[in-house]
TILUM-230822 format. One line per field, with one value per atom (N, C-alpha, C): atom name; x, y, z; residue in three letters. Coordinates in pm, whole numbers. Layout:
// residues N
at: [CA/...]
X: [X/...]
Y: [Y/...]
Z: [Z/...]
aa: [ALA/...]
END
This chain:
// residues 131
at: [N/CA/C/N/CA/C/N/CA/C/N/CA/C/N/CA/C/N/CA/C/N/CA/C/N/CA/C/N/CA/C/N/CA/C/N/CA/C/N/CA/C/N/CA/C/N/CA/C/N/CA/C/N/CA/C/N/CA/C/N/CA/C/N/CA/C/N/CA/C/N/CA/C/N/CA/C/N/CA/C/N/CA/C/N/CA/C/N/CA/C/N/CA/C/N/CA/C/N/CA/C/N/CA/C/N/CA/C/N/CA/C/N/CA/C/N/CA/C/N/CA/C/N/CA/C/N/CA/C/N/CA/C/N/CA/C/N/CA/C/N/CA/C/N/CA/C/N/CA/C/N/CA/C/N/CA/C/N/CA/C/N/CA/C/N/CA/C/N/CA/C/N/CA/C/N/CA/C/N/CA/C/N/CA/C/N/CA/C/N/CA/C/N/CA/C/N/CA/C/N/CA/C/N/CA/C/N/CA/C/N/CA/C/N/CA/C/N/CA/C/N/CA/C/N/CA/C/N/CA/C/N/CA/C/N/CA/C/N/CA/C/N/CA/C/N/CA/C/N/CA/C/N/CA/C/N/CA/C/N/CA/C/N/CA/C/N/CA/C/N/CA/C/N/CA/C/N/CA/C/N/CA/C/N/CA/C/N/CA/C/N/CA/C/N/CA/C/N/CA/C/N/CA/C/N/CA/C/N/CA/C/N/CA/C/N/CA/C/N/CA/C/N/CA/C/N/CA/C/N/CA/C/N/CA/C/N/CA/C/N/CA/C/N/CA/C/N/CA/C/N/CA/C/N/CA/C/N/CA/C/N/CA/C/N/CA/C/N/CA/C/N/CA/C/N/CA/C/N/CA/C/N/CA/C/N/CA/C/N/CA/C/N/CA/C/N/CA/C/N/CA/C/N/CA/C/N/CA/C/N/CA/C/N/CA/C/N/CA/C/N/CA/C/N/CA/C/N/CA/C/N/CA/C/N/CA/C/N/CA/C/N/CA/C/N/CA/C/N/CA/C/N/CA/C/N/CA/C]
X: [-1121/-1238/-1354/-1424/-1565/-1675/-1766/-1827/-1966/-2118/-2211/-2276/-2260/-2363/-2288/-2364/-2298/-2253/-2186/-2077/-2188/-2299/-2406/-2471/-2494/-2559/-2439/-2348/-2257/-2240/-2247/-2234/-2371/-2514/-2612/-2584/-2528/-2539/-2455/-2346/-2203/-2296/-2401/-2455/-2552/-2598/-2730/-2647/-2501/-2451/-2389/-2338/-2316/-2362/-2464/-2511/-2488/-2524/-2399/-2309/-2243/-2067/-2015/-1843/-1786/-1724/-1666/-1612/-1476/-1446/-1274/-1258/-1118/-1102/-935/-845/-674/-671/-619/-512/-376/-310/-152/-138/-228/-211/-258/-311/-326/-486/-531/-673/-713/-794/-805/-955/-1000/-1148/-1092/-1175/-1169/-1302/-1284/-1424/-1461/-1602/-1740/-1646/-1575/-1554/-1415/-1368/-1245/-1227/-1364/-1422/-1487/-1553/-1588/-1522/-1397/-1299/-1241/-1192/-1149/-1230/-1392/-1498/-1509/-1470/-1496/-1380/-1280/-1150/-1148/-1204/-1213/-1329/-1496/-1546/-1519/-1421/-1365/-1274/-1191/-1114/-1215/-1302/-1371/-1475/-1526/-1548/-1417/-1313/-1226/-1185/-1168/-1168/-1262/-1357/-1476/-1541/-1603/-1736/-1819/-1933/-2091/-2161/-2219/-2359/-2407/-2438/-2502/-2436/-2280/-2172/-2190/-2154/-2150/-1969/-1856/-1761/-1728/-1619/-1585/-1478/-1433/-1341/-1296/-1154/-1134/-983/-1007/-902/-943/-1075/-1091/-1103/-1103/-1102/-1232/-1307/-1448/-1473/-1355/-1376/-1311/-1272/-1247/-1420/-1496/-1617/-1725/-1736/-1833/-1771/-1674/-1592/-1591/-1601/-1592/-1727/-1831/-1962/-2022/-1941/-1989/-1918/-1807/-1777/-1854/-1878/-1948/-2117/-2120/-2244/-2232/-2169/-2144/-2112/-2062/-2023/-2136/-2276/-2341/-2285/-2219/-2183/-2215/-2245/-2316/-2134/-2160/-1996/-2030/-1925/-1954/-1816/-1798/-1668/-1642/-1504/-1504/-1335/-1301/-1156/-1081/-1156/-1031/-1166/-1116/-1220/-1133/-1178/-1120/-1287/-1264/-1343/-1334/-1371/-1413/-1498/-1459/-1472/-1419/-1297/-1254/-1163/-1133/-1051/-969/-844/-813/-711/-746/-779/-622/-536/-374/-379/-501/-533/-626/-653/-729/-667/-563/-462/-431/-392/-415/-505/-656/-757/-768/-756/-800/-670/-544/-470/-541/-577/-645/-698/-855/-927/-915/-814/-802/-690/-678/-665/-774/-824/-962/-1130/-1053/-1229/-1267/-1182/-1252/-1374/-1362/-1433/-1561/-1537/-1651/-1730/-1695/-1686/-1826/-1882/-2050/-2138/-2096/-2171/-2211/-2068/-2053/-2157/-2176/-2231/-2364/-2395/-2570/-2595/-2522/-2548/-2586/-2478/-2447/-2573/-2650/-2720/-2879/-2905/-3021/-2991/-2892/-2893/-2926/-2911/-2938/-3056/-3167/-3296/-3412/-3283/-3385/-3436/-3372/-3423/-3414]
Y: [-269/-351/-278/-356/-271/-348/-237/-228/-224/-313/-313/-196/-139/-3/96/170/324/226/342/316/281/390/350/217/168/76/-50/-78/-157/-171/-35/-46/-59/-90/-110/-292/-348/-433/-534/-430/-480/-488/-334/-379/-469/-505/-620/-773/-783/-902/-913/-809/-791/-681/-638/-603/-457/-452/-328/-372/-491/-505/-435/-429/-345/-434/-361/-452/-424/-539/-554/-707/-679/-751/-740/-854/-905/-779/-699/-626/-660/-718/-760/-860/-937/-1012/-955/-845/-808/-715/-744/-785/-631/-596/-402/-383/-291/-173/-128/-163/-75/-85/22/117/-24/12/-97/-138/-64/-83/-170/-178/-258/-382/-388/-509/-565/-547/-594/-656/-578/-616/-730/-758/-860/-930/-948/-1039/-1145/-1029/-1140/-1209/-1157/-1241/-1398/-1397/-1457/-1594/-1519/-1587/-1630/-1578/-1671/-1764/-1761/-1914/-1979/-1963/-2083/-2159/-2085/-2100/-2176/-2145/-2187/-2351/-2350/-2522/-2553/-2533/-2629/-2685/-2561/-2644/-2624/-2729/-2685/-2602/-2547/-2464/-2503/-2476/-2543/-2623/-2615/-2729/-2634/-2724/-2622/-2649/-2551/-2542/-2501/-2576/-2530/-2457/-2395/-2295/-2317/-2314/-2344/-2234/-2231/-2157/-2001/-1942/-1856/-1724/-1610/-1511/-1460/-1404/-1349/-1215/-1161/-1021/-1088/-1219/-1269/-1355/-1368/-1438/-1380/-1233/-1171/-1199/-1135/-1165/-1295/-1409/-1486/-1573/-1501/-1580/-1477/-1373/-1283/-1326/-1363/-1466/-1542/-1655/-1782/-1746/-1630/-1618/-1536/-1493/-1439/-1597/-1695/-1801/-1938/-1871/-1999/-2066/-2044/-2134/-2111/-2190/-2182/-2257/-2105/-2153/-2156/-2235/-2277/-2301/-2235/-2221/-2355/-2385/-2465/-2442/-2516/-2464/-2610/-2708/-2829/-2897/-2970/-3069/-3182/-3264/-3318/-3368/-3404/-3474/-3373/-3350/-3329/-3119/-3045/-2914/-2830/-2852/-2803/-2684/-2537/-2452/-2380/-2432/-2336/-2190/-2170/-2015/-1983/-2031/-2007/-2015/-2098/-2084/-1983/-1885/-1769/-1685/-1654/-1590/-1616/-1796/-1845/-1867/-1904/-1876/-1741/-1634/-1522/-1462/-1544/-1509/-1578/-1712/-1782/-1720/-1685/-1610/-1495/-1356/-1303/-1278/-1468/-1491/-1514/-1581/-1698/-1547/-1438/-1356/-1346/-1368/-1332/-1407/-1542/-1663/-1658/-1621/-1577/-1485/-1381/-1254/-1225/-1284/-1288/-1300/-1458/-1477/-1440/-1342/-1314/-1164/-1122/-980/-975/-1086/-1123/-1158/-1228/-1216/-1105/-1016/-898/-796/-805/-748/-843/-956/-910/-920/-943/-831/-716/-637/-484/-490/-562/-547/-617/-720/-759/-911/-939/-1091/-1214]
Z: [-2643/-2637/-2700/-2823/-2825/-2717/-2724/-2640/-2700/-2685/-2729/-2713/-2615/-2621/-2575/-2522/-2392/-2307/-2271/-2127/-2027/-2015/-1885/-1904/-2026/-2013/-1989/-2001/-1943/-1807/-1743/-1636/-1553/-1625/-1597/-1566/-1670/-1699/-1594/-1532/-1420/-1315/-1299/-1185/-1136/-1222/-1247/-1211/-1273/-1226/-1094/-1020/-886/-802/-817/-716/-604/-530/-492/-413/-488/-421/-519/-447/-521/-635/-752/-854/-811/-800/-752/-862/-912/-1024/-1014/-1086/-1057/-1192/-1130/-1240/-1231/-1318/-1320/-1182/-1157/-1044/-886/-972/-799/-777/-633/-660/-598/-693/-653/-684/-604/-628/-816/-894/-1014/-1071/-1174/-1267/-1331/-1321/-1405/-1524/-1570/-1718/-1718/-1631/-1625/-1558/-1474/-1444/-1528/-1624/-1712/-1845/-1878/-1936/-1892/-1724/-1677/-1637/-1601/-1630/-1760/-1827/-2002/-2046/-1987/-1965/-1933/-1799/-1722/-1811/-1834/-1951/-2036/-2104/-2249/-2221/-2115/-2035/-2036/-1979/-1874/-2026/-2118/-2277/-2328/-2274/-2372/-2307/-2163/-2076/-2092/-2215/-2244/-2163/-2050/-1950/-2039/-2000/-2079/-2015/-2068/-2028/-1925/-1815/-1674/-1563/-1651/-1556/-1428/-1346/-1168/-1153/-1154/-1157/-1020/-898/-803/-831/-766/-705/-588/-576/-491/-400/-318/-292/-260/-310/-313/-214/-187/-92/-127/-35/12/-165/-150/-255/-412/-426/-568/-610/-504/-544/-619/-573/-656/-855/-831/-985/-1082/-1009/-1036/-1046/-986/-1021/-1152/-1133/-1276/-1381/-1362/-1531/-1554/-1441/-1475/-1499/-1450/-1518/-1684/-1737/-1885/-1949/-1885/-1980/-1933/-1861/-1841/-1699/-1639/-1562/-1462/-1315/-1170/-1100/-1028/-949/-807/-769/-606/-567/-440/-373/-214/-255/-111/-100/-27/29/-12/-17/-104/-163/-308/-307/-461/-448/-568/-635/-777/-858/-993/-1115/-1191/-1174/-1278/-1263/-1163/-1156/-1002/-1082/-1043/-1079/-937/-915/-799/-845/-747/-777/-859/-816/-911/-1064/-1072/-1216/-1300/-1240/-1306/-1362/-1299/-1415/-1536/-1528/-1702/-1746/-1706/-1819/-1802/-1756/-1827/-1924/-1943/-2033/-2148/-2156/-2274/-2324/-2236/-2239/-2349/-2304/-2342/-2523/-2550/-2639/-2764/-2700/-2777/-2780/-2735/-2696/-2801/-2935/-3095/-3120/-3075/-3049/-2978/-2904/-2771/-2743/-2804/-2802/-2773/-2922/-2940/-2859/-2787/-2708/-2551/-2542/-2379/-2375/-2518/-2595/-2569/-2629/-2629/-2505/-2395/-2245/-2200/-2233/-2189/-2193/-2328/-2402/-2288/-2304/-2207/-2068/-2015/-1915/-1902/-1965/-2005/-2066/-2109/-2179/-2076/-1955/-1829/-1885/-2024/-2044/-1978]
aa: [UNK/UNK/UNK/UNK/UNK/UNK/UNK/UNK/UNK/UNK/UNK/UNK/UNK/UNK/UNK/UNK/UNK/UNK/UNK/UNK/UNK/UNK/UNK/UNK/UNK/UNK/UNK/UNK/UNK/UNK/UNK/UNK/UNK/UNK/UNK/UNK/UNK/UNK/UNK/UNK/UNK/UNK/UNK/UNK/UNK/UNK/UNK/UNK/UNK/UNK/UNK/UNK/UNK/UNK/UNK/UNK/UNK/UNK/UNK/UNK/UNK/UNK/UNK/UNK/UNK/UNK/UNK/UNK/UNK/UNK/UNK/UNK/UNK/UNK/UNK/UNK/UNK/UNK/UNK/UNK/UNK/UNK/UNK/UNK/UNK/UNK/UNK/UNK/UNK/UNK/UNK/UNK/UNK/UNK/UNK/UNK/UNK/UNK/UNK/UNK/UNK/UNK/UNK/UNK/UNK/UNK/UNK/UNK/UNK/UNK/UNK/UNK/UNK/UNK/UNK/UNK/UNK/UNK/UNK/UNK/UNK/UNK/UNK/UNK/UNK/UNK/UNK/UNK/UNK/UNK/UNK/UNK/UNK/UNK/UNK/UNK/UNK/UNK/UNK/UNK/UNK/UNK/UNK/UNK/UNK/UNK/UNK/UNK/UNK/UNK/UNK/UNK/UNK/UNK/UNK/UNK/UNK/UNK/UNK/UNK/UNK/UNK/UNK/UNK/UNK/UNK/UNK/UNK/UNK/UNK/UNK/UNK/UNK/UNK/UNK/UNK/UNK/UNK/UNK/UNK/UNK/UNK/UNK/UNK/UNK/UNK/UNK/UNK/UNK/UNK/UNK/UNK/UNK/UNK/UNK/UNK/UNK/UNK/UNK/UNK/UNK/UNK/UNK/UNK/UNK/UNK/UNK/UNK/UNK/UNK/UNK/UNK/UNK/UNK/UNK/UNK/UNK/UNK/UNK/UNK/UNK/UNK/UNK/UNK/UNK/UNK/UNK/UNK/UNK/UNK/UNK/UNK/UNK/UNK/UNK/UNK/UNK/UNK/UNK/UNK/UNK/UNK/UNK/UNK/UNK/UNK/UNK/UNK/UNK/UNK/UNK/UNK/UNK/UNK/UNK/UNK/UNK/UNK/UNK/UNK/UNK/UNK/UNK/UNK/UNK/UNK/UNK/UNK/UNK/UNK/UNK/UNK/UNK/UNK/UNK/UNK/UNK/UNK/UNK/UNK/UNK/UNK/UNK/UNK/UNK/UNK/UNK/UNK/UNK/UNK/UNK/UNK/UNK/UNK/UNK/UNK/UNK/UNK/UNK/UNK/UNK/UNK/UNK/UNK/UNK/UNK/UNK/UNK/UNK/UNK/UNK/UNK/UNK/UNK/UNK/UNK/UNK/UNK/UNK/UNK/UNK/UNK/UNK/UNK/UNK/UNK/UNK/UNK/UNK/UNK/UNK/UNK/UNK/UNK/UNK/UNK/UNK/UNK/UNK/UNK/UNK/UNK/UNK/UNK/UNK/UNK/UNK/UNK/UNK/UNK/UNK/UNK/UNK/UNK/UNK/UNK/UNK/UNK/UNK/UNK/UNK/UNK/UNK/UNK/UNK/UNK/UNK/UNK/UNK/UNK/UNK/UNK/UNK/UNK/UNK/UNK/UNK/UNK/UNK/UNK/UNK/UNK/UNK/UNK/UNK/UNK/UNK/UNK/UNK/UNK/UNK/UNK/UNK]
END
């Protein structure tokens, strides 16, 4: 992965989107404590799916299904791709993602990031400048 700046400022940038939770992120399916930098890798993953199921900018996307330590992760994609996420435990209508499906958009994802790439960058970037 390149990377827009230093390592610190990425991880300036991880912490600005969550806070002091920890970054726990699905490595190979399975949901672990890992480094700023590998949360971030699987953050933008996650962003370029949700870019790639063509929500718009401002869509409010549920989640569903989700566990307490997959939420921080998952409002930090939707915030690299524009999106305002909100969790419930069943719901039907329109923008709904349950959670079995994060694995395949962040495989998409991690198809389509050539695409995206830019724009998850320039997020990224004023985050880190405080814009």
């Amino acid at each position: 992965m390149t990377t827009i700046c230093s390592f610190d400022c990425n991880q300036s940038a991880i912490k600005s989107l969550i806070g002091d939770k920890k970054p726990v992120a699905p490595v190979e399916g399975v949901w672990m404590n890992v480094s700023a930098r590998v949360f971030e890798e699987q953050v933008r993953k996650l962003a370029y799916g949700l870019m790639v199921k063509d929500f718009r900018r401002g869509d409010t996307v549920v989640f569903t299904g989700c566990s307490d330590e997959m939420k921080t992760f998952i409002n930090a994609a939707c915030s690299l791709a524009h999106l305002n996420a909100e969790f419930a435990a069943e719901c039907d209508g329109k923008n709904i993602v349950p959670v079995r499906e994060l694995e395949y958009l962040m495989s998409i994802g991690g198809t389509w990031s050539r695409k995206y790439k830019a724009s998850v960058d320039r997020t990224i970037t004023r985050l880190i400048l405080g814009c």
